[in-house]
Steps between C-alpha positions, in 0.01 A plus 500: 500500500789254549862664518763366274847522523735474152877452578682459165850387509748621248791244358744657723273402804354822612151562536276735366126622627219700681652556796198293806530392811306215424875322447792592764724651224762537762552125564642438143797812539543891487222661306572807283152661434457736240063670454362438154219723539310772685125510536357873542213655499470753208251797628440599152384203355323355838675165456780285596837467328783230454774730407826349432831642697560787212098629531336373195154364580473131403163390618197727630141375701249583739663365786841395635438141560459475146797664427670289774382189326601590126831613664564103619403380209718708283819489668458139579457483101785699493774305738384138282569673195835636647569121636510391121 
């Protein structure tokens, strides 16, 4: 699978987006990084979890690479929508 990176930049010029190393973030100014998610393992259910920061579960499956994929393309939905 090819990795993407989505940068969206807002009107008043900063950007927004997964953080990846697959761009040298650093090279365009200070960063201020702030996690969208956590992805757990839930014992009772036997399956991975996308949790946002406050704990509510917002995507469960089998393994954590699939989680880790809906998680990019969420939040990369998320940051376009938020460029407007």
């Amino acid at each position: 699978m090819k990795e993407e990176a989505v940068l969206v930049f807002r009107p008043d010029g900063r950007a927004v987006g997964l953080y990846t190393e697959l761009i040298d973030l650093s090279a365009i100014g200070n960063l201020t990084i702030q996690r969208a998610s956590n992805i757990e393992f839930d014992n009772r259910l036997q399956a991975w979890r996308v949790k946002d920061m406050k704990g509510f579960a917002m995507f469960t499956a089998p393994t954590r690479q699939q989680c880790v994929d809906w998680e990019k393309l969420h939040f990369a939905w998320v940051a376009e929508s938020m460029a407007g």
